[in-house]
KOLDREN-977418 format. One line per 10 residues: number of its first residue (from 1); for each residue y, x negated, z of N, C-alpha, C. Coordinates in pm, 1 decimal, m for minus. Layout:
<atoms>
NUM	Y,X,Z,Y,X,Z,Y,X,Z ~ ...
</atoms>
This chain:
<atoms>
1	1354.3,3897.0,1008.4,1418.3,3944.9,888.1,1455.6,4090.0,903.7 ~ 1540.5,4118.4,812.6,1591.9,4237.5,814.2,1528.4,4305.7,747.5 ~ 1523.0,4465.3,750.9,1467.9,4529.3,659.9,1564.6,4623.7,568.1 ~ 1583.4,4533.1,483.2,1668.1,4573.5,370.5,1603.3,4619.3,253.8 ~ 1667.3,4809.5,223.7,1567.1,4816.1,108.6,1598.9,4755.6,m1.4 ~ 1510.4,4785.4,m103.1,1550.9,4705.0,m249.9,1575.5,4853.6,m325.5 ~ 1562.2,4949.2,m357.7,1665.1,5054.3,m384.3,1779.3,5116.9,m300.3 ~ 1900.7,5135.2,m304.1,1968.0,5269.1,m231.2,1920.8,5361.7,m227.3 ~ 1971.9,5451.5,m70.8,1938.8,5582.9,m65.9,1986.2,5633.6,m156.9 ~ 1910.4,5714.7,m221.8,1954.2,5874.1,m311.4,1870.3,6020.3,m256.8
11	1904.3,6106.2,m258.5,1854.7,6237.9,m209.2,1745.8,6249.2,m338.7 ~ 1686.4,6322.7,m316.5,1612.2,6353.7,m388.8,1649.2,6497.4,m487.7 ~ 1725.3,6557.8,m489.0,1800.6,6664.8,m518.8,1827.3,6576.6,m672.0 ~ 1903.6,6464.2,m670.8,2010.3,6383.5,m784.5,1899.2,6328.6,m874.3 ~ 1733.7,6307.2,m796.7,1653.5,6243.8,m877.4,1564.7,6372.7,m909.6 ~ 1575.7,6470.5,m908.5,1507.4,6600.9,m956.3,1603.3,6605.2,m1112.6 ~ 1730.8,6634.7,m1073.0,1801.8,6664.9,m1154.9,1817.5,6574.0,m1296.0 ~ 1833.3,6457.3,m1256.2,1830.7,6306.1,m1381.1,1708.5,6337.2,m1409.9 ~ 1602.0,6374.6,m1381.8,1444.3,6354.4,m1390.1,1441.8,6483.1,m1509.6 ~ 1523.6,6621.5,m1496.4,1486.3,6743.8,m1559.5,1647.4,6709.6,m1679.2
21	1693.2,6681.9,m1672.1,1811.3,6645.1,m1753.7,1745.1,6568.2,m1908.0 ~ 1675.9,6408.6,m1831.1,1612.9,6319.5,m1919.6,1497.1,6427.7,m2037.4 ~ 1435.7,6515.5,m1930.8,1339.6,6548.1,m2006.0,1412.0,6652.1,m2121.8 ~ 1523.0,6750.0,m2090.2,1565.2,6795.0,m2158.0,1621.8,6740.6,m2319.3 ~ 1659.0,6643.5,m2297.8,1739.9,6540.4,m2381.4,1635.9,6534.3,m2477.8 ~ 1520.8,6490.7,m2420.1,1382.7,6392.3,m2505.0,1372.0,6537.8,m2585.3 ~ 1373.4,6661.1,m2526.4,1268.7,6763.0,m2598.4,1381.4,6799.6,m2675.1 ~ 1516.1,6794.5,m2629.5,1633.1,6835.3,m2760.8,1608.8,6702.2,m2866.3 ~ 1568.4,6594.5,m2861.0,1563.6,6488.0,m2940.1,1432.2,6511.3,m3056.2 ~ 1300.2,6594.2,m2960.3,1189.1,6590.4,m3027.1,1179.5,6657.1,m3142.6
31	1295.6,6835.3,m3130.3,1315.5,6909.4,m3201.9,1407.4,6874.3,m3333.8 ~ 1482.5,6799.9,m3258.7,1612.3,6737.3,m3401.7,1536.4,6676.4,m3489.8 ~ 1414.5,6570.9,m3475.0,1370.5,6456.4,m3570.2,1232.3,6535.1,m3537.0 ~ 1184.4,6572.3,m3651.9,1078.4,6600.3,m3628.8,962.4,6545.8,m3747.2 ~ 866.5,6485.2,m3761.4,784.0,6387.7,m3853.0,631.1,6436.0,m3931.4 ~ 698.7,6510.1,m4042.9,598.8,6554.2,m4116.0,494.4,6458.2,m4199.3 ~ 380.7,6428.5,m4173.4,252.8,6359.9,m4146.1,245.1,6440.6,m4305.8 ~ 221.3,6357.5,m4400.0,214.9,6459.5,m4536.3,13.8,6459.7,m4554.0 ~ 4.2,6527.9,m4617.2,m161.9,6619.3,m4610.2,m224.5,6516.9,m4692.2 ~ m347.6,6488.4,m4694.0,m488.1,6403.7,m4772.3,m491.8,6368.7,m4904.4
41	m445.5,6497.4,m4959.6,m385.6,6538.9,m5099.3,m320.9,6440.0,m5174.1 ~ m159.9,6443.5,m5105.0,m89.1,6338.8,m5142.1,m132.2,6214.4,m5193.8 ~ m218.1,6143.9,m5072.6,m220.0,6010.1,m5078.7,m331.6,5991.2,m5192.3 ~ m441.0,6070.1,m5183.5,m560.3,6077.5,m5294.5,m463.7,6115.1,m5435.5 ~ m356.5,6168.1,m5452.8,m237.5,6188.8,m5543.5,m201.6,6044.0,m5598.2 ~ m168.8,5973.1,m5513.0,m138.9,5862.5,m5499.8,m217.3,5696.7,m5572.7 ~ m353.0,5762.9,m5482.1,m433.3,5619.8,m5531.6,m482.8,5696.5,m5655.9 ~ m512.3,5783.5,m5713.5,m543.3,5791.0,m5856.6,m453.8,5777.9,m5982.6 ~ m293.0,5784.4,m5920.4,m205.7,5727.4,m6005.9,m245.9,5605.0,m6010.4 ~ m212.0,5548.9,m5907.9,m257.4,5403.1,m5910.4,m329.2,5326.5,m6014.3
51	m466.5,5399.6,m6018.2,m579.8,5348.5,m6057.3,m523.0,5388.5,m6165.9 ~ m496.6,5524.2,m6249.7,m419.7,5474.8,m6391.8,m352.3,5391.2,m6457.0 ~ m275.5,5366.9,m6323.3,m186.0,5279.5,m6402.5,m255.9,5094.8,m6436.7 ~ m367.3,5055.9,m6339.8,m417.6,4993.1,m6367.4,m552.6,4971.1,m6460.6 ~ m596.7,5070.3,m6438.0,m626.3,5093.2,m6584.9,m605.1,5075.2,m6699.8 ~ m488.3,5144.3,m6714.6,m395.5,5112.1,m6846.2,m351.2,4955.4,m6892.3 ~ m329.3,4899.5,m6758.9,m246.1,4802.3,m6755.3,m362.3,4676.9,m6798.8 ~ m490.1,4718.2,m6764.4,m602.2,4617.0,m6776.7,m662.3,4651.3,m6939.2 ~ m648.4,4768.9,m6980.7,m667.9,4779.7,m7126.0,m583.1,4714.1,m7197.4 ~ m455.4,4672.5,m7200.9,m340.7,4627.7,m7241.4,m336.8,4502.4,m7220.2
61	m395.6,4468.5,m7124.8,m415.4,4275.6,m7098.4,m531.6,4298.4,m7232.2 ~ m643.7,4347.1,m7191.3,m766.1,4314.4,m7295.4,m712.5,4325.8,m7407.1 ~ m674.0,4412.1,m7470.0,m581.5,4391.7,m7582.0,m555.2,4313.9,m7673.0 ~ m451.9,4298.9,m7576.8,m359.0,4115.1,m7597.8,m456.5,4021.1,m7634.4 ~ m533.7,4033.1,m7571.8,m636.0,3879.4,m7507.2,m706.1,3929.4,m7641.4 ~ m805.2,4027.5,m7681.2,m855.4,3999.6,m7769.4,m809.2,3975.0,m7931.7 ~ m646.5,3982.5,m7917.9,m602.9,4005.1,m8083.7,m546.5,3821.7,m8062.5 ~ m491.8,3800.0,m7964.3,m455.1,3660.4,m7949.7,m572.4,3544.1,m7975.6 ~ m709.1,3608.8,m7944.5,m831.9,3509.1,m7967.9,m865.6,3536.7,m8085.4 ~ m876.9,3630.2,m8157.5,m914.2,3629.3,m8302.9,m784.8,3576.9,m8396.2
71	m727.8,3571.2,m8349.2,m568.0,3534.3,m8439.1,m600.1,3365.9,m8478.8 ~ m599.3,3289.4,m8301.9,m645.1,3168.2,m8297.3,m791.7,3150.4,m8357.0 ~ m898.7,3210.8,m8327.8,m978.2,3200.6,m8446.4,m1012.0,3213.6,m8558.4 ~ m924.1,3249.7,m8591.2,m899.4,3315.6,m8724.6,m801.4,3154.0,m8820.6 ~ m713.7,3136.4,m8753.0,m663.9,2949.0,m8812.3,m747.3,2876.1,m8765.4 ~ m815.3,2883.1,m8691.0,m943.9,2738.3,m8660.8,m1037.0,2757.9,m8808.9 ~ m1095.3,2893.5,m8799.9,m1186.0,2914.9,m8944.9,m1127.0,2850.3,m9057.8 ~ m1016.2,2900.4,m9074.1,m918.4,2885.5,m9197.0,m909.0,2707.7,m9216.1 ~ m830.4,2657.6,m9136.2,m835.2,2490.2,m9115.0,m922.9,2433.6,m9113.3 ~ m1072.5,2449.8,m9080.1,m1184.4,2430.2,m9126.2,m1242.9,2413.4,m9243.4
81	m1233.8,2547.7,m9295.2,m1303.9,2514.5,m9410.1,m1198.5,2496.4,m9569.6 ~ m1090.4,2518.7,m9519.4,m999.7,2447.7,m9608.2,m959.3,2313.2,m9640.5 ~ m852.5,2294.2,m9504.4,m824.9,2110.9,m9452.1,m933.5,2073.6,m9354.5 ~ m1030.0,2033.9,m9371.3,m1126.3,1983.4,m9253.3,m1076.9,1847.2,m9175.6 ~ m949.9,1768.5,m9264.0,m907.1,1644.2,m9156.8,m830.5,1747.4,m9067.7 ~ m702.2,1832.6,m9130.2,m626.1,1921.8,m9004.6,m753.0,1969.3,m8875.0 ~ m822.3,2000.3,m8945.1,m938.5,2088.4,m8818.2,m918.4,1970.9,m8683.8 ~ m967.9,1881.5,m8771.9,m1023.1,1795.9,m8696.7,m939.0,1702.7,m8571.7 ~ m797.3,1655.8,m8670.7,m680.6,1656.8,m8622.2,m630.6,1696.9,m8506.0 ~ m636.7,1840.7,m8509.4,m628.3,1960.7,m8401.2,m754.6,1945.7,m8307.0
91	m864.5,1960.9,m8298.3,m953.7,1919.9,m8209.7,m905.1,1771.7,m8122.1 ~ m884.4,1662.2,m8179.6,m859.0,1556.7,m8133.6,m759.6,1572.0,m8020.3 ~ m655.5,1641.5,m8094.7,m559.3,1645.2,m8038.6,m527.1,1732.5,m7885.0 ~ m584.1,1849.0,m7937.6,m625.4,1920.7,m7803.8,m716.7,1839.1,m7716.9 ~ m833.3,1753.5,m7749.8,m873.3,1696.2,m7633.9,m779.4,1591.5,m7556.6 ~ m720.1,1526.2,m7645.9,m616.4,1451.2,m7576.6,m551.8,1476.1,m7472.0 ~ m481.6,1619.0,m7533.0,m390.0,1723.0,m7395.1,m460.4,1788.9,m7311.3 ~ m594.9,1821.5,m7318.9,m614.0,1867.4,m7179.3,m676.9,1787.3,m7128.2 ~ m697.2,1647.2,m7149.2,m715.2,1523.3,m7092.9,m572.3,1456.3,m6995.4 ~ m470.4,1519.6,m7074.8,m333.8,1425.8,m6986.4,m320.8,1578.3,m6895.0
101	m317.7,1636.2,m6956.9,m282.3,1784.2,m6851.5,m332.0,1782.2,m6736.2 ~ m468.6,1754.9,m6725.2,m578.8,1711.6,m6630.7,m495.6,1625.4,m6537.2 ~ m484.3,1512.1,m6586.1,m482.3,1420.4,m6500.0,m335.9,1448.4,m6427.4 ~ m192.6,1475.0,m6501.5,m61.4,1516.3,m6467.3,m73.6,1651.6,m6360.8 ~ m200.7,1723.0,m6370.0,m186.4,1831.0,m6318.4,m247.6,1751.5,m6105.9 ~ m385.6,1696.9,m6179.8,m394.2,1629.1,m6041.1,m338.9,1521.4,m5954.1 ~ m247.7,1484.2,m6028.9,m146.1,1366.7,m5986.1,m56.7,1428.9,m5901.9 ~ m37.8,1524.7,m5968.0,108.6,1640.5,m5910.9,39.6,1698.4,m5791.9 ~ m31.8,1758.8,m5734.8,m127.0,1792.1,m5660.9,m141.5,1723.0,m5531.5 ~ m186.6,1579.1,m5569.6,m254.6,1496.9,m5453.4,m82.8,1461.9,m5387.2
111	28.8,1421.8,m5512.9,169.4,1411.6,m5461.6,177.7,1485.4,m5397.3 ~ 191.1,1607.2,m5408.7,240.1,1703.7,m5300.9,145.6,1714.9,m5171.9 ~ 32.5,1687.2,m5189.6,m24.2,1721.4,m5054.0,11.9,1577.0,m4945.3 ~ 61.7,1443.3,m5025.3,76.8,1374.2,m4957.1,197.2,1387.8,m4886.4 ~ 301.0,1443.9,m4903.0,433.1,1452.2,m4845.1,450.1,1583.1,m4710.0 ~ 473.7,1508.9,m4584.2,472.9,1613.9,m4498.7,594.4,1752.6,m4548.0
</atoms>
């Protein structure tokens, strides 16, 4: 076999030069874009907004939740001791639905898991 190289000759002069050229480029590149890393501050800035805002946002669910449950308890009392068949009516009836809900909900469920 022959001994054929697998690079061409080049002087070494042309690979000094591409070699100090490249580096020039990179360090004119490093100076143009340069990446300010913002300070501890900030981000601790950051997660305590955060946490306000969830905060807030979880007082405001509770809220809701508690004026919506006294509202509804508040017509259960009422239908009670006024219309006691309505009360009752309504009890029935709600067991009914989260009896079909139940079952429509796990029907739907096992369907889908059966279908690739």
């Amino acid at each position: 076999m022959k001994n054929h190289p697998i690079y061409p000759n080049h002087s070494g002069s042309d690979d000094q030069e591409t070699i100090s050229q490249i580096n020039r480029s990179l360090e004119n590149f490093d100076e143009a874009f340069t990446i300010d890393i913002p300070q501890a501050a900030y981000f601790e800035q950051k997660v305590k907004i955060q946490r306000e805002k969830l905060k807030k946002k979880w007082w405001k669910e509770l809220f809701i939740f508690t004026v919506t449950a006294a509202v509804i308890l508040s017509f259960l009392v009422i239908a009670l001791f006024h219309q006691p068949e309505v009360f009752l009516a309504l009890q029935v009836m709600t067991v009914i639905f989260i009896g079909l809900y139940t079952f429509y909900v796990k029907r739907k469920v096992k369907v889908s898991h059966e279908q690739p």
